[in-house]
C-alpha positions in Angstrom: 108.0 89.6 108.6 108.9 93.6 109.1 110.5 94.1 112.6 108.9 97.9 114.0 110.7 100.9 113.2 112.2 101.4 116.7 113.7 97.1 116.8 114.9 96.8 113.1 118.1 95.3 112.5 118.8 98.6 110.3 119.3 100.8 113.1 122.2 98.9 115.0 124.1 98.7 111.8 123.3 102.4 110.3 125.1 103.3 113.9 127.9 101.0 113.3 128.6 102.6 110.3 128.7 106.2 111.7 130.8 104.8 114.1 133.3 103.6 111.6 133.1 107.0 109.5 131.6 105.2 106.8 131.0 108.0 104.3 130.3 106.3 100.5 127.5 103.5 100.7 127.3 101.9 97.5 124.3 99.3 96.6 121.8 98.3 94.2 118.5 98.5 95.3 117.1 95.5 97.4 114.3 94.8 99.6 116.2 93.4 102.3 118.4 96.9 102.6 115.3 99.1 101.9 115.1 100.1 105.5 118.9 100.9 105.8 119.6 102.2 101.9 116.5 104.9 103.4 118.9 105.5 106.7 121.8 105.7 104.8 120.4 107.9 102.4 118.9 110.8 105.0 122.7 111.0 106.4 123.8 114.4 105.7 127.2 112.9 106.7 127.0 110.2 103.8 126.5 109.5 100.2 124.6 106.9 99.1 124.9 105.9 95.7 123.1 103.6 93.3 124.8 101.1 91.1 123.6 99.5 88.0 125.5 96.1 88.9 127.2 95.3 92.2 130.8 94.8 90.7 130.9 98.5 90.3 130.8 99.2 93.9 133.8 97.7 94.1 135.9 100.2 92.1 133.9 103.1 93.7 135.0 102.0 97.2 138.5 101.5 96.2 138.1 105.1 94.9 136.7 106.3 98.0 139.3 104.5 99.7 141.8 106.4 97.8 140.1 109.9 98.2 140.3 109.2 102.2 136.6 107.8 102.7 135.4 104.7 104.0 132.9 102.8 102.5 130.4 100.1 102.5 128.9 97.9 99.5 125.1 96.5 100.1 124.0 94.0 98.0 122.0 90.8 97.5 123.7 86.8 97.3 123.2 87.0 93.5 125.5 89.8 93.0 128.2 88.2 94.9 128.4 86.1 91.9 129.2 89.2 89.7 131.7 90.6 91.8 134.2 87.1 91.8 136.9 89.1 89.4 136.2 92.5 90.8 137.1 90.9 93.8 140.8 90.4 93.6 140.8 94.2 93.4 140.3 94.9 96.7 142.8 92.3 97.8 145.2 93.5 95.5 145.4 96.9 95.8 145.3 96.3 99.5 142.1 98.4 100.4 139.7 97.8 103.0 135.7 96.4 101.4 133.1 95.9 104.2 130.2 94.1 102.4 126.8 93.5 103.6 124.8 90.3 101.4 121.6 89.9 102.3 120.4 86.4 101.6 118.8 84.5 99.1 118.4 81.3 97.7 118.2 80.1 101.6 115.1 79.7 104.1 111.6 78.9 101.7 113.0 80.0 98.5 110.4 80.3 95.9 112.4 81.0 93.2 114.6 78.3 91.7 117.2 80.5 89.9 118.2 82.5 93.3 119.1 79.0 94.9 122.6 77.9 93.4 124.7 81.0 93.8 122.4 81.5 96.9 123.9 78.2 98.6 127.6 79.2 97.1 127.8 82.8 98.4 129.8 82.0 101.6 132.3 79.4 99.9 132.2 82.1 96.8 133.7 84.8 98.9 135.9 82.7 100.9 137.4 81.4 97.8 138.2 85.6 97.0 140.3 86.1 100.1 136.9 87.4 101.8 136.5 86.8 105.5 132.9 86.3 106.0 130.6 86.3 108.7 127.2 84.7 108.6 124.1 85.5 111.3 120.5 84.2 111.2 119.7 86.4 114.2 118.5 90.1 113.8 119.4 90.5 117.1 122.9 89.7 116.3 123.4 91.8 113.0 124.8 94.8 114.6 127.3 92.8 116.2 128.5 91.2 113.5 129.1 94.1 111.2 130.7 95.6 114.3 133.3 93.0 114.2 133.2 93.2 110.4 134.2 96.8 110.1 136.9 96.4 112.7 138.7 93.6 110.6 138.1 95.7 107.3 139.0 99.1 108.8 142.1 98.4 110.8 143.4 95.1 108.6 142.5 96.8 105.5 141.3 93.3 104.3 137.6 92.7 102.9 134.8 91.1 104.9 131.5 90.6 103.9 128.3 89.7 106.2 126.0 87.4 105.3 122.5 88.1 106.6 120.0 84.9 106.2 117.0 84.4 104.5 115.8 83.2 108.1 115.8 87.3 109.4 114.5 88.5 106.0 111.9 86.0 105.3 111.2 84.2 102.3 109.5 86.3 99.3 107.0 84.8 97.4 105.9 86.1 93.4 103.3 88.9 95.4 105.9 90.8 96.9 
């Protein structure tokens, strides 16, 4: 179910992000980010960039990091599971990864192959050294990445947000 333009969840969290000087938004193209990879992506005051796998966002933020940007990596639960040795970059090197997961393999699932690293996604990224923050509320979105970003940005240390299935909706084969 799309929320209107003027209530989507994407517009608290595109602020969020100008509010943190987030400058580099890495992602692979998704459904459930389409309304904030678009936001992103008109910011004169960021660069969005597309991926061919998640993991690679990784090494771009740390780059970014390096060059003096801050950054954000949007992706969906499957491509958590491709990030687990990227990872220990991050926490090694000591640079601050905000990560946004939007959900799968959750609420009314059609698709069998989404559910298992769906349903391991939080204990995945805890199991990294990831602080992660899970919300089933649009309304609550914004907030959360809020206190996401001000772990990530003044720790450094990497947190990732987990946005349900719930607030998305489940797909089906027609969409």
């Amino acid at each position: 179910m799309e929320q209107p333009e003027a209530a989507h969840w994407s517009n608290e969290v595109h602020a969020v992000l100008r509010e943190h000087q987030v400058r580099q938004v890495a992602y692979v193209p998704d459904a459930g980010h389409r309304e904030l990879i678009v936001k992103c992506g008109r910011d004169a005051a960021m660069t969005a960039v597309t991926l061919t796998t998640e993991e690679e966002g990784i090494a771009l933020l740390g780059g970014a990091w390096l060059g003096g940007q801050r950054g954000v990596l949007l992706m969906q639960s499957s491509g958590v599971g491709n990030c687990v040795n990227m990872l220990s970059l991050a926490k090694t090197c000591g640079f601050p990864l905000l990560i946004l997961v939007t959900m799968r393999g959750q609420w009314g699932e059609f698709n069998p192959w989404q559910v298992p690293m769906g349903q391991a996604t939080p204990e995945v990224l805890r199991a990294t050294g990831t602080i992660v923050f899970e919300t089933d509320k649009a309304a609550e979105i914004g907030e959360t990445v809020e206190a996401a970003a001000r772990m990530v940005f003044n720790g450094p240390a990497s947190a990732a947000v987990l946005i349900s299935q719930r607030v998305l909706g489940a797909k089906t084969f027609g969409k």
